[in-house]
C-alpha positions as CSV (number, residue, x, y, z in Angstrom):
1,X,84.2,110.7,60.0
2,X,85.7,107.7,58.4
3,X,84.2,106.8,55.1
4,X,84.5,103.5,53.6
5,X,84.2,102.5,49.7
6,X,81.2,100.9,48.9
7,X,82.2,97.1,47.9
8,X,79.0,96.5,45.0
9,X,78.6,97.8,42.3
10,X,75.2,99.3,41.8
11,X,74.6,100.4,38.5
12,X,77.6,101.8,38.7
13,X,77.1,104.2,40.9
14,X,79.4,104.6,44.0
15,X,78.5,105.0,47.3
16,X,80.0,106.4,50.4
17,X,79.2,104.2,53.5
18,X,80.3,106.0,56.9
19,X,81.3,103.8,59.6
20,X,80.4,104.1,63.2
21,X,80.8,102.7,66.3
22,X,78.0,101.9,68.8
23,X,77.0,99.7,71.2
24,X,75.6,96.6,69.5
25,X,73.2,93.9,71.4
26,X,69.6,93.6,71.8
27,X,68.8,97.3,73.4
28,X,70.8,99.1,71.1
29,X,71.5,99.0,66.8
30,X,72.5,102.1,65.7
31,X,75.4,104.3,64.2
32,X,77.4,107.1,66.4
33,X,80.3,108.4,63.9
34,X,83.6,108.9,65.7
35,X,86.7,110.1,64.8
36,X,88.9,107.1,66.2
37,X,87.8,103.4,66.9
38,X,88.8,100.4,68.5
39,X,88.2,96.9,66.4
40,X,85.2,96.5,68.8
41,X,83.7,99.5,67.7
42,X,84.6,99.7,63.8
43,X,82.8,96.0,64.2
44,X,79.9,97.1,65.9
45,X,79.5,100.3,63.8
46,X,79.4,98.9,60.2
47,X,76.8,95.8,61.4
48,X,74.9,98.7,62.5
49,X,75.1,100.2,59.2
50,X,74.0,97.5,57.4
51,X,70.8,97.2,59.1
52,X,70.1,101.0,59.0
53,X,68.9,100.7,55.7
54,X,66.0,99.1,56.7
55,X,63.9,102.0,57.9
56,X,64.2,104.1,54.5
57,X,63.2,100.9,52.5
58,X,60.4,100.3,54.6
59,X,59.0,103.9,54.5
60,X,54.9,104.3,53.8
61,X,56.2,105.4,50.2
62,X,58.6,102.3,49.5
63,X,58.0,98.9,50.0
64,X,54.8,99.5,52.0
65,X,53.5,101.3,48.6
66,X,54.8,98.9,46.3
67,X,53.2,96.1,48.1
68,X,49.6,97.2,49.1
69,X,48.8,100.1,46.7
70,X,49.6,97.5,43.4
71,X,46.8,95.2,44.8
72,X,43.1,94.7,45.6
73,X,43.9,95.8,49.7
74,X,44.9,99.6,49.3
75,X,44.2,102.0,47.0
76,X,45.3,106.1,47.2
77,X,42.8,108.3,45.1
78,X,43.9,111.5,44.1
79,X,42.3,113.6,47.0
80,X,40.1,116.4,46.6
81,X,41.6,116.4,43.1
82,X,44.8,118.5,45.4
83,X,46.8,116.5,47.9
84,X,48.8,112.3,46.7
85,X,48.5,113.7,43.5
86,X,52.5,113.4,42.2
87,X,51.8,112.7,38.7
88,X,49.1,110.1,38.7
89,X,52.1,107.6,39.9
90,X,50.0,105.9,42.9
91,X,46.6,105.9,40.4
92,X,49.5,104.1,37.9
93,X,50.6,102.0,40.5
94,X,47.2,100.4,41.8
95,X,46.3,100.2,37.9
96,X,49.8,98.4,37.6
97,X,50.8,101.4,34.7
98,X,53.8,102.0,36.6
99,X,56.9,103.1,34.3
100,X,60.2,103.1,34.7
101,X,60.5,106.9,35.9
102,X,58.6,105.9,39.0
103,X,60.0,108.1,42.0
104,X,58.7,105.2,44.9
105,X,59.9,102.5,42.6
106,X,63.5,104.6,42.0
107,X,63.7,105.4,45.7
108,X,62.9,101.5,46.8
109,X,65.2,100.3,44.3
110,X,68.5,102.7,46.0
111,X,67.6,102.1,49.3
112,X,67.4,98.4,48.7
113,X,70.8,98.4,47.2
114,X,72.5,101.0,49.1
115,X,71.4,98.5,52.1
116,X,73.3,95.6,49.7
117,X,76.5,98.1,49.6
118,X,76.4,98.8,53.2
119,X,76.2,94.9,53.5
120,X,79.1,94.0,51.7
121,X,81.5,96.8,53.3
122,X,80.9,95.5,56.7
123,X,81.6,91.8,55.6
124,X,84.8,92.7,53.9
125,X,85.8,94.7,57.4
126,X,84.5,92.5,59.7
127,X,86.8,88.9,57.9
128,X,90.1,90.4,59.2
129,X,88.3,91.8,62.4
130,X,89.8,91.0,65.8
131,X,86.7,91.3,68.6
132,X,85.2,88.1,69.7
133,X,81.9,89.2,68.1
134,X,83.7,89.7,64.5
135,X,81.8,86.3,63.1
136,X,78.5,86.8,64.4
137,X,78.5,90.3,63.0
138,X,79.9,88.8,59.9
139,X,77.5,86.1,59.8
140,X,74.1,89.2,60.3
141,X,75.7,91.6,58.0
142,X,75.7,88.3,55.1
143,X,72.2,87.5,56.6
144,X,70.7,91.0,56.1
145,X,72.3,91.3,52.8
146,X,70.5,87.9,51.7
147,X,67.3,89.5,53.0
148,X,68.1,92.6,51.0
149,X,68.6,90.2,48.1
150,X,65.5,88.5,48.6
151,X,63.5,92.0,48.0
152,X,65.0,92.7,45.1
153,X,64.7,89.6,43.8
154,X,60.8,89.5,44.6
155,X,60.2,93.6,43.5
156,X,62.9,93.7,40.5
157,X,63.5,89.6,39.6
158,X,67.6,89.9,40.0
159,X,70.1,89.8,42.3
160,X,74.0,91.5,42.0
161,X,76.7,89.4,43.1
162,X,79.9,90.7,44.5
163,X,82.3,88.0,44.9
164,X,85.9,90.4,44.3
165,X,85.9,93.8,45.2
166,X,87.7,95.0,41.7
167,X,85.1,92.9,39.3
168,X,82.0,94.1,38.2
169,X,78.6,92.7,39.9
170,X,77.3,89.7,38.4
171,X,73.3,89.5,37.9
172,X,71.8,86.7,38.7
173,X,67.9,85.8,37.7
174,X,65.9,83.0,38.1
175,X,67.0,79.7,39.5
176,X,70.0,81.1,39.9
177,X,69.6,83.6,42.0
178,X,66.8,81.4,44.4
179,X,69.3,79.3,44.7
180,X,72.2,82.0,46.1
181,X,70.4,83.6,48.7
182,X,69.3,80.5,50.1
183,X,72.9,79.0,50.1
184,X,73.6,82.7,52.0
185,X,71.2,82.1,54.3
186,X,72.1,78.6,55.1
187,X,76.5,79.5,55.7
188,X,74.8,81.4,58.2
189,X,72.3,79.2,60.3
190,X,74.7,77.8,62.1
191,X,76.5,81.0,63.5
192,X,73.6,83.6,64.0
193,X,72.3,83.2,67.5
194,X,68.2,82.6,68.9
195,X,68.2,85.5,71.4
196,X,69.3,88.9,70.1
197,X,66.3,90.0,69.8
198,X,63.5,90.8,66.5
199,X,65.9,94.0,65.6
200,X,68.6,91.6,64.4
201,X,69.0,88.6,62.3
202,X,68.3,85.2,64.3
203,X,68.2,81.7,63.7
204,X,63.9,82.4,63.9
205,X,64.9,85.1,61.3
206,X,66.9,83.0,58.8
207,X,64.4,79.7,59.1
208,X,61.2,82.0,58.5
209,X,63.4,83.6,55.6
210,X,63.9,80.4,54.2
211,X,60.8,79.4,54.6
212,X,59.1,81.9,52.7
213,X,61.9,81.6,49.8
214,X,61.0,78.6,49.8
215,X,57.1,78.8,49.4
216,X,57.8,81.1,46.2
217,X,60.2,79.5,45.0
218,X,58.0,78.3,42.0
219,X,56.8,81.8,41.0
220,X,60.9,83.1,41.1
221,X,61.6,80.2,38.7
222,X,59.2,80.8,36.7
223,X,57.6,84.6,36.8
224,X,55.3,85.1,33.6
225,X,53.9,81.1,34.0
226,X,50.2,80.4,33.3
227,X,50.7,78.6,36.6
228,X,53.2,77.8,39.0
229,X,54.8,74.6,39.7
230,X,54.7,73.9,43.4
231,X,57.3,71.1,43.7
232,X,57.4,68.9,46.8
233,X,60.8,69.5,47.9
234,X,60.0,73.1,48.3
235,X,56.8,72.5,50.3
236,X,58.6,69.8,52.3
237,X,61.3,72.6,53.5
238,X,58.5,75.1,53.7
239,X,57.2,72.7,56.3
240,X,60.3,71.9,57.9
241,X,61.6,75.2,58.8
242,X,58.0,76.5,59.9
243,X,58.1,73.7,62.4
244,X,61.8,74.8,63.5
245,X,59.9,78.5,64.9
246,X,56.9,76.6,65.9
247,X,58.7,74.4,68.2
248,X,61.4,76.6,69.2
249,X,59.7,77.5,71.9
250,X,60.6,81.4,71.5
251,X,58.1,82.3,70.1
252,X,54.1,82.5,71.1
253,X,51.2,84.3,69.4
254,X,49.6,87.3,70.8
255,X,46.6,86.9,73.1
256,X,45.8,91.0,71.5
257,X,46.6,91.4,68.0
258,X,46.5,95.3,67.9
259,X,49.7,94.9,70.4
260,X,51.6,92.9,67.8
261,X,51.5,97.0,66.5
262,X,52.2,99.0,69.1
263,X,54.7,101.4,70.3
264,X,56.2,98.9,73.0
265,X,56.2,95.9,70.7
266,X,59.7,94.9,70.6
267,X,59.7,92.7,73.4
268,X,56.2,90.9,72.0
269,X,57.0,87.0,71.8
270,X,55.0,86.7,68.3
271,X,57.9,88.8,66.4
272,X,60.0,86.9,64.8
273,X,62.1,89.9,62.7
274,X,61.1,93.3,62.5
275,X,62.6,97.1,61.7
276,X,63.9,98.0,65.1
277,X,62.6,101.5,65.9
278,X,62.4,102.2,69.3
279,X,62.7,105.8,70.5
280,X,66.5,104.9,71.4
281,X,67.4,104.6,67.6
282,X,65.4,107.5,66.6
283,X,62.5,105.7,65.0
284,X,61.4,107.1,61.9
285,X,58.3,105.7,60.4
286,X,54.8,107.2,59.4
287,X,53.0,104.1,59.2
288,X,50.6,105.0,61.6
289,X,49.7,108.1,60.1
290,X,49.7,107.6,56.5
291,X,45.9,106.6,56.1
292,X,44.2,108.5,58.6
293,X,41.9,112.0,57.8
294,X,43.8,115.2,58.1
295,X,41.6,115.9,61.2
296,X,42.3,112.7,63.5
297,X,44.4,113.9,65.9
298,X,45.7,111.3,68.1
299,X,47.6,113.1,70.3
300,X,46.6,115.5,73.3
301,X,50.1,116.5,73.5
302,X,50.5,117.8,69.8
303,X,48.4,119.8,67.9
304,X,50.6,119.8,65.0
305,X,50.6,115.6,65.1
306,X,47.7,114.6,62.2
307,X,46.4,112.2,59.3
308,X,47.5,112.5,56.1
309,X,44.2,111.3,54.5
310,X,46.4,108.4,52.7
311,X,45.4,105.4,51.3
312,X,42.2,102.9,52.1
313,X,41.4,100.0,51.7
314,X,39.5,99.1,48.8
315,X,35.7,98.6,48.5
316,X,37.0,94.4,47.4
317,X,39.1,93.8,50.5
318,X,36.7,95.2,53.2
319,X,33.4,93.2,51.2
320,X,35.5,89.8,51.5
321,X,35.9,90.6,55.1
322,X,32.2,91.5,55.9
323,X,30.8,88.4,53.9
324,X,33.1,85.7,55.4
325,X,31.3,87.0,58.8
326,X,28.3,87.9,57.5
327,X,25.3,88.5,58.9
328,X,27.5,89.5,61.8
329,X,29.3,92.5,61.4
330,X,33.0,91.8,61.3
331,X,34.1,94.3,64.3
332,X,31.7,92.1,66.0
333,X,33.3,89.0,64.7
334,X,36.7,89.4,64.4
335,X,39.3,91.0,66.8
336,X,41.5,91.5,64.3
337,X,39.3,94.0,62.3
338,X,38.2,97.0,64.6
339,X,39.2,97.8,68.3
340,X,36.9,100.7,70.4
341,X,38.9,102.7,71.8
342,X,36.7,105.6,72.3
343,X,33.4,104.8,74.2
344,X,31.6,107.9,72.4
345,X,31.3,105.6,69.8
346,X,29.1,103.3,71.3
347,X,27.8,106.0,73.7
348,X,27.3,109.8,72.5
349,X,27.2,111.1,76.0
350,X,30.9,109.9,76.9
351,X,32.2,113.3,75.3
352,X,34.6,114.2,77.9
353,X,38.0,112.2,78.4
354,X,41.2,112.2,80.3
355,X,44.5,113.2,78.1
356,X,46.2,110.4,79.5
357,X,43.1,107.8,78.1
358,X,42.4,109.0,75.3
359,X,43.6,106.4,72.8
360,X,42.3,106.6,68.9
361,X,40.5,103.3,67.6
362,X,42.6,100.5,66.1
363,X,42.3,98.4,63.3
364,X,39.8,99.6,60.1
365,X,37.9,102.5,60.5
366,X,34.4,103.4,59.2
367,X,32.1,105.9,59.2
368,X,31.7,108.9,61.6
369,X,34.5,109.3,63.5
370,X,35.0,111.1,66.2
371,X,38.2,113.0,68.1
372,X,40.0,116.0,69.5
373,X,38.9,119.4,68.0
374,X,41.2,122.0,67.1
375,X,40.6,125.5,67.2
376,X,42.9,128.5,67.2
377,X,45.9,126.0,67.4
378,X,44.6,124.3,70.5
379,X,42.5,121.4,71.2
380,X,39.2,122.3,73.2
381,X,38.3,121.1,76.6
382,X,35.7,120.4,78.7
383,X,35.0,122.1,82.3
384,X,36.4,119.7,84.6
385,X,39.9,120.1,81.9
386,X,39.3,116.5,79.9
387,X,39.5,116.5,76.6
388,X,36.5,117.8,74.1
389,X,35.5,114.7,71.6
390,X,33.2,115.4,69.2
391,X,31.9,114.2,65.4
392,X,35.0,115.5,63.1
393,X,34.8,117.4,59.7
394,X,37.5,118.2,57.1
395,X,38.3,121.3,58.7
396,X,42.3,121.3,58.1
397,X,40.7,120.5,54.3
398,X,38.6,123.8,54.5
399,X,35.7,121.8,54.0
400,X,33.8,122.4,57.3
401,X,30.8,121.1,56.2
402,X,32.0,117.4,54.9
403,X,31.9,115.5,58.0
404,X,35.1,112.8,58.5
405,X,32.4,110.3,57.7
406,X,34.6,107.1,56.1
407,X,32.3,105.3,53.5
408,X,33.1,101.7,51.5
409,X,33.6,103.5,48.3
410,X,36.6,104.8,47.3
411,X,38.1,104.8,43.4
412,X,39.6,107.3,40.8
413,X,36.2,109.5,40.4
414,X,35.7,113.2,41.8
415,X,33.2,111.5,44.6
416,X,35.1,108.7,45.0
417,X,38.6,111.2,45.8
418,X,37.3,112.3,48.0
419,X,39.2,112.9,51.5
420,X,35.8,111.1,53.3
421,X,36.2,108.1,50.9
422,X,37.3,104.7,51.8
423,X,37.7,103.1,55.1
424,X,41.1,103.7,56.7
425,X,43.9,101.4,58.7
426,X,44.8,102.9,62.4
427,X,46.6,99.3,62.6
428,X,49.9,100.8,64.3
429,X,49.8,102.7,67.6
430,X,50.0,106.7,66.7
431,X,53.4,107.4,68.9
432,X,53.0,108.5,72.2
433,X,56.7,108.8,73.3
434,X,58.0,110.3,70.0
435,X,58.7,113.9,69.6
436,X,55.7,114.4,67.4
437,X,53.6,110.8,66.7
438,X,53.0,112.1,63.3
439,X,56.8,111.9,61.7
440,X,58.3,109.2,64.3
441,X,57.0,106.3,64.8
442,X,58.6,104.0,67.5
443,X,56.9,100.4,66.9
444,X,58.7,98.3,65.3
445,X,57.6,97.5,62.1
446,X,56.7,93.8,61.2
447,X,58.9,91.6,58.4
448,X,58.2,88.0,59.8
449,X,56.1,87.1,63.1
450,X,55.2,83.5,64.5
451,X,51.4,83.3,63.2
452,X,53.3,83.8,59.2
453,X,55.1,80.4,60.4
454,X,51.6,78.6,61.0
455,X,50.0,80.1,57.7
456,X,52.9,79.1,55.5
457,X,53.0,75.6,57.0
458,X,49.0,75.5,56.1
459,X,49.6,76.3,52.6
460,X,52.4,74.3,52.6
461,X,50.2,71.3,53.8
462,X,47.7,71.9,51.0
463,X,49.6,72.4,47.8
464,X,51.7,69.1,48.9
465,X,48.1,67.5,48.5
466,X,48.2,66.8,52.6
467,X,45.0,66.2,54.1
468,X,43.0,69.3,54.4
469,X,42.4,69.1,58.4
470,X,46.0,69.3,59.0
471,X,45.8,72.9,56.9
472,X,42.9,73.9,58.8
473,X,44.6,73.2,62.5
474,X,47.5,75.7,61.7
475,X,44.8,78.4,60.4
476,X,42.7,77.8,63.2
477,X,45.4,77.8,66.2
478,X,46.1,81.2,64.7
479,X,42.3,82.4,64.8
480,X,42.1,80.8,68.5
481,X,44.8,82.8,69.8
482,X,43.6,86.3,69.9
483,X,41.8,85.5,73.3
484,X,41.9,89.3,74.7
485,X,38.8,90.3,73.0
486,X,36.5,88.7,70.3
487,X,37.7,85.4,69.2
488,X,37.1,84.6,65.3
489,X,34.6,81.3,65.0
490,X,37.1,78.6,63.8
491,X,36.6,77.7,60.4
492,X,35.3,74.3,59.2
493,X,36.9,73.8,55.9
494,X,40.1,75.5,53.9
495,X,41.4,75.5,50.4
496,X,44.2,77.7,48.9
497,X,41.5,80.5,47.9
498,X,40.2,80.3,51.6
499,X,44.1,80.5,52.8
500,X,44.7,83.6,50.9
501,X,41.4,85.3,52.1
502,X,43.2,84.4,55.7
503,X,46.3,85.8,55.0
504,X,44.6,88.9,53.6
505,X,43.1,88.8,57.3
506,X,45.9,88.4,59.4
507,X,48.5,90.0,57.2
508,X,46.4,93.2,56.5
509,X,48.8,96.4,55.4
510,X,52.1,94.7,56.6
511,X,53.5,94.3,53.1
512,X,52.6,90.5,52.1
513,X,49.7,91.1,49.6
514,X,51.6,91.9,46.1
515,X,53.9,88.7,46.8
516,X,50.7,86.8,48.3
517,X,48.6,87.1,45.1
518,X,51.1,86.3,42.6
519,X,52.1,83.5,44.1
520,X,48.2,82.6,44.4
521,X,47.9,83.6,40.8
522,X,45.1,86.7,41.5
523,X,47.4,89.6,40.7
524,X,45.6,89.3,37.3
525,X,42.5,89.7,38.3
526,X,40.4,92.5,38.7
527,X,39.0,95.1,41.5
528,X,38.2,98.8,42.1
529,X,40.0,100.9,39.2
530,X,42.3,98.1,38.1
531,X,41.8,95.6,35.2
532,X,44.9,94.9,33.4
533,X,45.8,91.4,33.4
534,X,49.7,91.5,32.1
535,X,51.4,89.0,33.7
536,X,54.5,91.3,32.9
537,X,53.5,93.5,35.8
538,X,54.2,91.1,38.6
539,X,57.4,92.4,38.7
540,X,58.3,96.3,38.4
541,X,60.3,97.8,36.1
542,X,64.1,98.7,37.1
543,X,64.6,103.0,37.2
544,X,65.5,104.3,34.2
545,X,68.0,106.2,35.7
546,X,69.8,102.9,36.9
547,X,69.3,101.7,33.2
548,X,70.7,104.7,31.5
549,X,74.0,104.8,34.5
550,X,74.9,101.2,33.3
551,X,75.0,102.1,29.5
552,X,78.9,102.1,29.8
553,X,79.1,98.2,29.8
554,X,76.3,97.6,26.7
555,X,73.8,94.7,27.8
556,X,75.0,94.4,31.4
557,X,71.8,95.7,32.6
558,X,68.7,94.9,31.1
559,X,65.1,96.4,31.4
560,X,62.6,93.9,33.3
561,X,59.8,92.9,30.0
562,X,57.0,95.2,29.5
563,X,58.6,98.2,30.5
């Protein structure tokens, strides 16, 4: 195993990067340690490296956590007053109380930056590389580093700088560091090619980068402001490289939304960059399991593969959704909400299904629900050998008696903890092909994807004072699309408070909502169990341990205010 020294310096703690070799295109990004390698492979195997860190940061208790339990979309009672307890830290986090001893916000932080370390190893081996492919790798490993950058910049408000190997980092904040991850992601527009696929930095992949860098670019120069200053310029290259993935041509929305999540979705035309976790790279994601009740199975093959009963979604964000379709009912409205899988839903009698149709519902889940039974470690059957469904109770909870009845409220009370309380997100496909479906998830999960491009140009449009019809177009093309099922009515007006109620929409738990309502100045504001309005709190506080392992160079680096 050959070990390379980590280039950054990270809070001064060093890190051991192994190398690998593998074969790098668009099937295949992953890291096989051998003991000797050609140049082709050393290049190919610290790339590789550099994007692995991607899965880790976005596990269900990283970024995901960070960005949908701290606003008014998710919120993870302490259940049954037993189980997502660990020390009140995701009541903290919704009620933005989080301190600097935070384990999610310590564990975010290192992956983020062991990604950065990873990042800067491969570009110092990859300059004096031989194989052909040495400056494209170059040019993705500085890409993903930028993109690393651009997270910690947004969770943490700084950026380290490594420009010489034996110097210390240099922080940047501010203007400052806005303005060095886009000149990054600009040395490498030219080089990074259009078709390696959603797993790997493209040219689709730096512009939509840009493009939202870009549309925050006020709140990053400004993060505590009353209000932000949306300058032109930005807007105009928000704008600008939005119409570079629109009329690229490689891109087109998806007919189904609930495909844009499942397992096979690496080859869907809507993604634009995405983790790449397809069964080949051992995915490893619990996305799909993370909200639903203990006793969901959605699995025929595994009787061990379950919900964790995980966050909901809070009693605000479901009310927006059923009163912008009111009086229909917004399953009946919107595609994009609720997708029937099961017909005993609709139809009691229908109690008896094939193993290899039986497919969970999609999209936000309410009351009854129904599903395999287990019993004495095996699901039960019907005569003719089709699965059993029937209505589920909290058995795996030893509550036999509460039905798996989802209901809107869910908060921080004893009835409101609940593991019945607040309806759930089935948004990505349980994993059929993985060894388990619970603990591997193979879909890749979404960073940037072509209807993003049309909602940033819409805002874009607005808060450059364009005409409000030219707004509404881009929201609408992206309502039209979803053709395989029901079709949301088009809307006749928009306005910035109606854009982020879309976004909310489209964007539901894929890790936009924290960054979404500062920048639309609601992270103030106040919803189920959360009413503290510090502006301090739109960025989280850097781990104490990181603080106290940088107290050999006084001042170097400082706590974020309010922590």
């Amino acid at each position: 195993m050959k070990k390379i020294q980590s280039y950054i310096l990270l809070a001064f703690a060093g890190i051991a990067v192994t190398s690998g070799c593998t074969k790098l295109n668009e099937e295949v990004l992953d890291e096989i340690l051998i003991t000797q390698q050609t140049e082709k492979e050393v290049a190919e195997g610290v790339t590789s490296a550099a994007y692995a860190k991607l899965p880790d940061i976005w596990q269900h208790t990283t970024y995901f956590a960070l960005q949908e339990i701290s606003t008014d979309e998710a919120i993870l009672p302490y259940r049954g007053g037993t189980d997502w307890g660990d020390n009140g830290i995701y009541l903290s986090l919704h009620r933005h109380e989080t301190t600097s001893t935070d384990p999610n916000v310590r564990n975010t932080w290192n992956h983020i930056f062991q990604g950065i370390s990873r990042a800067f190893t491969a570009m110092e081996a990859l300059k004096t590389n031989k194989d052909p492919n040495a400056p494209l790798f170059l040019a993705e490993a500085r890409g993903i580093a930028a993109y690393y950058s651009m997270l910690s910049f947004d969770l943490f408000g700084l950026v380290f700088v490594k420009e010489d190997a034996e110097k210390t980092s240099k922080i940047l904040r501010g203007t400052e560091a806005l303005e060095y991850i886009k000149s990054e992601l600009l040395a490498i527009e030219p080089v990074v090619e259009s078709t390696t696929g959603p797993g790997r930095i493209t040219k689709g992949a730096v512009w939509g980068l840009l493009a939202r860098l870009y549309l925050n670019a006020a709140v990053y120069r400004d993060r505590y402001a009353a209000t932000f200053d949306f300058k032109k310029e930005d807007m105009d290259k928000v704008v600008e490289y939005c119409d570079k993935i629109i009329s690229s041509g490689q891109y087109s929305l998806s007919p189904e939304y609930f495909a844009l999540f499942d397992d096979a979705n690496h080859t869907n035309k809507e993604l634009i960059f995405a983790v790449d976790q397809r069964a080949d790279l051992n995915g490893h994601n619990r996305m799909a399991y993370f909200s639903l009740s203990g006793d969901m199975f959605p699995l025929p093959a595994y009787t061990g593969a379950n919900g964790t009963d995980g966050p909901a979604i809070t009693p605000d964000f479901y009310r927006a959704w059923a009163n912008s379709t009111a009086p229909l009912d917004p399953a009946q409205a919107d595609g994009r909400f609720f997708k029937q899988n099961l017909s005993i839903y609709t139809n009691p009698n229908d109690s008896c299904v094939e193993a290899s149709k039986f497919n969970i519902n999609r999209g936000i889940l309410r009351g009854q629900q129904y599903g395999l039974v287990r019993q004495g470690g095996v699901f039960l059957k019907c005569d003719n050998g089709f699965m059993k469904l029937r209505k589920l109770v909290h058995d795996t909870r030893s509550k036999p008696t509460l039905l798996v009845d989802f209901t809107e409220q869910v908060d921080f009370t004893v009835p409101g903890s609940n593991y019945n309380s607040g309806y759930r997100v089935s948004k990505y496909e349980f994993s059929k092909t993985s060894v388990s479906g619970r603990n591997f998830g193979e879909h890749d999960i979404v960073i940037l994807r072509l209807a993003d491009a049309y909602l940033m140009r819409a805002e874009a449009k607005l808060r450059r004072g364009d005409a409000a019809a030219t707004a509404l177009a881009d929201v609408n093309t992206v309502r039209a699309s979803r053709t395989a099922r029901i079709v949301p009515a088009p809307l006749t007006t928009i306005n910035l408070d109606l854009l982020l109620r879309e976004r909310g929409f489209e964007f539901y738990w894929e890790s936009q909502r924290r960054t979404d309502m500062i920048r639309f100045g609601k992270y103030e504001g106040t919803w189920t169990e959360k009413n503290n309005t510090d502006k301090q709190k739109r960025i989280f506080p850097i781990p104490q341990s990181q603080i106290d392992g940088s107290s050999i160079l006084p001042g170097y680096l400082v706590q974020n205010p309010g922590y």
